[in-house]
C-alpha positions in Angstrom: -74.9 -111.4 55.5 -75.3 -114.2 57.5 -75.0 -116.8 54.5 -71.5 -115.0 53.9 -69.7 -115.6 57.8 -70.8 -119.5 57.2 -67.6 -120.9 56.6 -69.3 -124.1 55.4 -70.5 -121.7 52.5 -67.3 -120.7 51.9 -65.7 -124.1 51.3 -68.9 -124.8 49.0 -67.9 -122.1 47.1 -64.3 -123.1 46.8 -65.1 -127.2 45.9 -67.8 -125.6 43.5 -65.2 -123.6 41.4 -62.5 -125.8 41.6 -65.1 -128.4 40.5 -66.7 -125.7 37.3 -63.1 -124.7 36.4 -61.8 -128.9 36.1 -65.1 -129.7 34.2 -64.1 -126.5 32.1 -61.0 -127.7 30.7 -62.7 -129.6 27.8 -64.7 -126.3 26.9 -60.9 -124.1 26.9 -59.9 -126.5 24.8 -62.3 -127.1 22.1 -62.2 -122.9 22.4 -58.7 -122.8 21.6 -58.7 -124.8 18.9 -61.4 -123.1 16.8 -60.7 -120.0 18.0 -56.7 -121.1 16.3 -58.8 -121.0 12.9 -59.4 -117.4 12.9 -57.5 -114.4 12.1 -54.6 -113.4 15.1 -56.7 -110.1 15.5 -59.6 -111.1 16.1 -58.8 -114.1 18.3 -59.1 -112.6 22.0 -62.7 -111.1 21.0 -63.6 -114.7 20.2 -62.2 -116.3 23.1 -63.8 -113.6 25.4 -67.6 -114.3 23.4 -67.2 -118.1 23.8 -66.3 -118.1 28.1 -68.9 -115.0 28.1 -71.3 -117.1 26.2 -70.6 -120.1 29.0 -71.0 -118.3 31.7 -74.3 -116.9 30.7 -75.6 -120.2 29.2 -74.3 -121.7 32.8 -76.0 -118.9 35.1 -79.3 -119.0 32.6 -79.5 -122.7 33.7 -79.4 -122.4 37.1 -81.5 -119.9 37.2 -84.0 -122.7 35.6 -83.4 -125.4 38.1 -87.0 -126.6 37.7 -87.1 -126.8 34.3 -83.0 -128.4 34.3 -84.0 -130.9 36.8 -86.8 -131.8 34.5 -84.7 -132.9 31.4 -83.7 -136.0 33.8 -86.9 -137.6 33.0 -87.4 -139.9 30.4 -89.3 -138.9 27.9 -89.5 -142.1 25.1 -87.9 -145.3 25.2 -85.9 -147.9 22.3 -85.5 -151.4 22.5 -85.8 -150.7 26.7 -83.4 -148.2 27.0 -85.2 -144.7 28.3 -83.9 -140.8 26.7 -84.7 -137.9 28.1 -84.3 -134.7 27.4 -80.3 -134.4 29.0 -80.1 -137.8 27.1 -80.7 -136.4 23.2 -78.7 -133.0 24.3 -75.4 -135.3 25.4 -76.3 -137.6 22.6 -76.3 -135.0 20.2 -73.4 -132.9 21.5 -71.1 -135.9 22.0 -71.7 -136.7 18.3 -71.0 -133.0 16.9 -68.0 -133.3 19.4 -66.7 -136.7 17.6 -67.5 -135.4 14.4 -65.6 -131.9 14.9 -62.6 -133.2 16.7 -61.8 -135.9 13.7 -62.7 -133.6 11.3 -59.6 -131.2 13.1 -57.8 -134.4 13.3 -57.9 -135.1 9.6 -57.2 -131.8 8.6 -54.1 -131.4 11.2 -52.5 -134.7 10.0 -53.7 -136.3 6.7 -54.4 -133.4 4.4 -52.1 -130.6 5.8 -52.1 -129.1 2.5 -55.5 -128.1 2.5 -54.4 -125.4 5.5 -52.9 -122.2 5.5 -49.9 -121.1 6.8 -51.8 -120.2 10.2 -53.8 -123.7 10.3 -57.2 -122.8 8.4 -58.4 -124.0 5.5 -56.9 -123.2 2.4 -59.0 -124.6 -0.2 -62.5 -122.4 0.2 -61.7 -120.1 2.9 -65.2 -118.0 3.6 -65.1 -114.4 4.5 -63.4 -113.2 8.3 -66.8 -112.2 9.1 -68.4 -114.9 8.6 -66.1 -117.6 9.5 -66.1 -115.7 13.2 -69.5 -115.7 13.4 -69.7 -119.9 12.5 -66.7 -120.2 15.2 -68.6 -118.3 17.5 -71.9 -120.3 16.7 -69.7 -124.0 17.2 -68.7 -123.1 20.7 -72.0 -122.1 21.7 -73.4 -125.5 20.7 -71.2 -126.7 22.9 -71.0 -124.7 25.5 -75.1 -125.6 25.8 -74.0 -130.1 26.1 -70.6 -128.5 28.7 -73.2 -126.4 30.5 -75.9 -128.6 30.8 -73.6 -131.5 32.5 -72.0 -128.7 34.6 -75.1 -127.5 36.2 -76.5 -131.4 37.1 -73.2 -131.9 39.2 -73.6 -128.6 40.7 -76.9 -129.0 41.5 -76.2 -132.3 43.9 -73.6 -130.5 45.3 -74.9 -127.1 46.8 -77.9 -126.5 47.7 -78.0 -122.4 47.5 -78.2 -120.8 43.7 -76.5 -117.8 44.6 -73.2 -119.7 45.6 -73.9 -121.9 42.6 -73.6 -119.0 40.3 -71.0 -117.0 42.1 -68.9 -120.1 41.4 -69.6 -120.4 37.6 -68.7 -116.7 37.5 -65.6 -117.2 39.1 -64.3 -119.9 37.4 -65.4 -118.5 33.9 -62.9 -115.4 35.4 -60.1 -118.2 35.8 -61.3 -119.8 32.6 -60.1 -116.2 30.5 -57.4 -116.0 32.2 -55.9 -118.8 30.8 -57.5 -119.6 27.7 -55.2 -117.2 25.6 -52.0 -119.1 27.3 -53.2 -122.1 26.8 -54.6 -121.4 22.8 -50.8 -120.1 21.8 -49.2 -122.9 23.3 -51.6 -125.7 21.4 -51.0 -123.6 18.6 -47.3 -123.3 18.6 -46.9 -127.2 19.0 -48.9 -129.3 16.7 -48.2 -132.5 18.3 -49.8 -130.9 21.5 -52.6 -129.9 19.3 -53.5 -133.7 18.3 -53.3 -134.4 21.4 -56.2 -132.0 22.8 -58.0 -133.2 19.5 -57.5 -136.5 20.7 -58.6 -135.6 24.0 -62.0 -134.2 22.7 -62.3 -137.1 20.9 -62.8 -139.2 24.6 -65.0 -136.5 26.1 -67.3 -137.0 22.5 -67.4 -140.7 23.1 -67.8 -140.3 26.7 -70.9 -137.8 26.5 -72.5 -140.4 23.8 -72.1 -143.0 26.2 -73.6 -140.7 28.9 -76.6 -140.5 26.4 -77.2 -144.5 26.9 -76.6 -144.3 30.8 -72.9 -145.9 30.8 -71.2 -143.4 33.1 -67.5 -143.0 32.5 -66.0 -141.2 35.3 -64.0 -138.0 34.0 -61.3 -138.4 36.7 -60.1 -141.5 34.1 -60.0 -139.1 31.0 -58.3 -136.1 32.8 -55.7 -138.4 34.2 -54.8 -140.2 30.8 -54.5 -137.0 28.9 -52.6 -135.3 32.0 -49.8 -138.5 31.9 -50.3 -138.2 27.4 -49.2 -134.1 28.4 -46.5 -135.2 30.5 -44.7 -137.4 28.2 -45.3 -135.1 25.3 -43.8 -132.0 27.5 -41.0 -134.7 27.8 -40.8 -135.0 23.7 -40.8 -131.5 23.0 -38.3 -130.6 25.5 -35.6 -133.3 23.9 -36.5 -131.7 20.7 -35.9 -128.3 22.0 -32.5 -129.2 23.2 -31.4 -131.5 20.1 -32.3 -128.3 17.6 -29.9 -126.3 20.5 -27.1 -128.6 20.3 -27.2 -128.8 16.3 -28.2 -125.3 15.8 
């Protein structure tokens, strides 16, 4: 009870979520974008097992600070340069990352004929069942390299796990609130859709680069793709009005 009239916990908690639901935008967008590939109807369901599956990767972590705080240490070296076991994890997710969003990339731009009419592929489309359950299994991978990184920075932040996790559950709550918003309007505007493919295609590089110590602060990624947003929000309202005026 105590813990809870501490207004210094309070503002803990509030920097924390702020801080889980800005290093969560990456993770609602990659969501979005697979979860685009499935069926309308099943969609929501998807979105709601990929931010459940975060929050209970995220809360699983914590809960295993020891063990977390233990991946830190190197664990083999190359040529000098020391990996541990965060290392391989960002490594390895920042590479599936790269290799995912160019993939999207490829088949968004250069082989649009290979889609169907609701953005999937058209050539060997597997079953709805199973094509949910490899969406589902894509954004878990992720969510693991998201979590991981999430949980580090929360960890030199706050000292007290319950205000750690209350945090991750909050922000997870804003997180599906606004990843079906957000996944219909990358869907409806395929420019915007590059662009958040794009934009995963800086957080792969910069989690590789994590991998070999070479910290790139996020603050430089989120602001580039908030002024790439800007200008494209500019682009498709002229095209919004030219289509008015000739319509």
């Amino acid at each position: 009870m105590e813990l809870l009239l501490d207004p210094h916990t309070w503002i803990a908690f509030a920097m924390l979520t702020a801080l889980e639901i800005v290093l969560g935008i990456d993770n609602i967008i990659f969501i979005s974008i697979l979860v685009g590939r499935l069926p309308a109807a099943v969609r929501d369901r998807a979105r709601r097992l990929g931010l459940g599956f975060a929050m209970v990767t995220r809360v699983l972590l914590l809960l295993s600070l020891t063990w977390v705080m233990g991946l830190t240490t190197d664990l083999f070296s190359v040529f000098g340069q020391g990996f541990s076991g965060r290392d391989l994890v960002l490594l390895l997710g920042g590479l599936f990352l790269l290799y995912k969003a160019s993939h999207e990339i490829f088949l968004q731009v250069e082989a649009p004929e290979q889609r169907g009419p609701d953005g999937e592929d058209g050539a060997a489309m597997p079953a709805p069942k199973t094509m949910f359950w490899a969406v589902i299994g894509q954004i878990a991978i992720l969510d693991i390299v998201f979590s991981l990184d999430s949980v580090i920075t929360a960890v030199g932040m706050v000292d007290q796990v319950g205000i750690m996790i209350a945090a991750v559950v909050a922000a997870v709550a804003v997180m599906m609130f606004a990843a079906k918003p957000i996944g219909d309007f990358v869907d409806s505007h395929p420019s915007v859709k590059v662009l958040a493919l794009s934009f995963l295609v800086m957080v792969g590089m910069s989690l590789t680069a994590e991998a070999f110590e070479v910290h790139v602060p996020k603050g430089y990624i989120y602001a580039s793709m908030a002024f790439s947003l800007l200008v494209e929000s500019l682009n498709i309202r002229s095209r919004s009005k030219r289509r008015a005026i000739s319509g």
